[in-house]
C-alpha positions in Angstrom: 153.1 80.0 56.5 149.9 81.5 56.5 149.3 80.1 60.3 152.6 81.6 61.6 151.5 84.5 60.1 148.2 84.4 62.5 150.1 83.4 65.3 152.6 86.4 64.8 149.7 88.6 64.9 147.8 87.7 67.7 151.5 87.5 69.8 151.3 91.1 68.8 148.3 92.2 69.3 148.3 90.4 73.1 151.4 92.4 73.8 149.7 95.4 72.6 147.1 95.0 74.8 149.0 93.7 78.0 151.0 96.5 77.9 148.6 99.2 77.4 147.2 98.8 81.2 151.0 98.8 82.5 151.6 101.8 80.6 148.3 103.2 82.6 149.1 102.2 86.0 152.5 103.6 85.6 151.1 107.1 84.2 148.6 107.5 87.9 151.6 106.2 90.6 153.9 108.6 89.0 151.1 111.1 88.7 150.4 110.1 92.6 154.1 111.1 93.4 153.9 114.2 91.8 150.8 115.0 93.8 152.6 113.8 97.0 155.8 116.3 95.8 153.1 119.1 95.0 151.8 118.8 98.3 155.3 118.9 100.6 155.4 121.7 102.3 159.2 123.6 102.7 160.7 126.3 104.3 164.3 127.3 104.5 165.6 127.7 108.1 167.8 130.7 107.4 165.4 132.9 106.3 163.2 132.7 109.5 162.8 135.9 111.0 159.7 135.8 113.2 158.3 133.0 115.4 156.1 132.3 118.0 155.2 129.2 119.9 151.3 128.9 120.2 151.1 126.4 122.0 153.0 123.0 123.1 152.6 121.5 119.9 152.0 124.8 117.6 154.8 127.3 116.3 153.9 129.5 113.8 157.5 131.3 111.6 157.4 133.9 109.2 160.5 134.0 106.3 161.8 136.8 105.0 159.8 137.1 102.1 156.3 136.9 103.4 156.0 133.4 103.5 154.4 132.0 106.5 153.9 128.6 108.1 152.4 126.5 111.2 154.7 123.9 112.7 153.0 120.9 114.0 154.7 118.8 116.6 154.8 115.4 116.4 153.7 115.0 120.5 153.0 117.7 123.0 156.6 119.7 123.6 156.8 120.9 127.1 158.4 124.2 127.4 157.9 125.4 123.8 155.1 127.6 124.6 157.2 129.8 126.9 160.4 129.9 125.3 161.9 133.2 123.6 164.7 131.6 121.6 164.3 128.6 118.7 166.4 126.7 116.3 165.9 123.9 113.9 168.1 120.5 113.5 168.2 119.9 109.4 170.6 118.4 107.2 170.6 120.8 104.4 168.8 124.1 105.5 165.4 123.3 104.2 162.9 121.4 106.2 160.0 119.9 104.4 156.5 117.9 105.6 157.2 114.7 106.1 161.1 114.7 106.8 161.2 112.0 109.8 164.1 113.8 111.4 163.7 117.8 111.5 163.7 118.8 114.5 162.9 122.4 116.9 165.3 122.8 119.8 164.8 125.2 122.5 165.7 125.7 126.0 162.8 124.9 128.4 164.3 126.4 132.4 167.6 126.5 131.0 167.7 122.5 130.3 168.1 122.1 126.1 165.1 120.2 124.6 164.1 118.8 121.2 161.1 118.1 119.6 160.1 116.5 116.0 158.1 118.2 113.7 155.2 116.1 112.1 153.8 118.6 110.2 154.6 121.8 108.0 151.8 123.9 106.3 151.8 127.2 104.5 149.4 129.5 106.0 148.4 132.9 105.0 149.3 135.1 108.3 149.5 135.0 112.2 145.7 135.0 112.6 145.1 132.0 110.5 147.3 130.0 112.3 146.0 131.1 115.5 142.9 130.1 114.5 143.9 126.7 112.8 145.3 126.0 116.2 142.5 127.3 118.2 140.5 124.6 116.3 142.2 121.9 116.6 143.0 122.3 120.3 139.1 122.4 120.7 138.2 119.1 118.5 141.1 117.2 120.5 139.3 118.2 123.7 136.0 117.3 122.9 137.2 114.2 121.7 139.5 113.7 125.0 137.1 115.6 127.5 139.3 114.0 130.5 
């Protein structure tokens, strides 16, 4: 009795201990996700009230609200930086960083065009952005000085 009583106890005490890692790993990938959640970036298309196209793959929008944002483009949009009039393709008025199929359509010469967004991030005002872009558009140059 007194060696199923050992054997009962180090059963436990193995379980213990196994799961005590799995109880760790499962504590840092949800932590991960809410990181990942923390850091998606959202705005709700019916309360844009201000935009303007800084480039071919730029658009910075202002909400009602104060909230503002830069739009990154997923490629080069040809047309966007001239056009007057925007709309955006979602499913359920809210466009997050990271959703593979939000989309900006415009007219580019009268011809209806569409372009996927790849990126979404808060910024604090107009000038930001502009210089955000201005940045960027100079690092991908030097790096591409074709």
């Amino acid at each position: 009795m007194g060696n199923d009583a050992g054997k009962y106890i180090r059963l436990v005490v193995c379980s213990v201990l196994l799961s005590v890692p799995l109880a760790v790993l499962a504590e840092d990938s949800s932590s991960a996700a809410d990181t990942a959640e923390s850091e998606k970036v959202c705005f709700d298309t019916t309360r844009v009230r201000n935009h303007d196209p800084l480039s071919d793959k730029f658009l910075f929008i202002e909400q009602s609200g104060g909230d503002s944002f830069l739009i990154t483009m997923k490629s080069r949009c040809f047309g966007l930086r001239n056009t007057q009039v925007i709309a955006f393709k979602d499913t359920m008025r809210r466009i997050c960083s990271g959703d593979n199929f939000a989309e900006v359509l415009f007219r580019d010469a009268g011809r209806p065009m569409t372009c996927r967004i790849g990126n979404i991030e808060k910024v604090a005002d107009k000038e930001t952005a502009k210089a955000i872009v201005a940045e960027r558009i100079a690092a991908e140059t030097e790096s591409n000085p074709d």
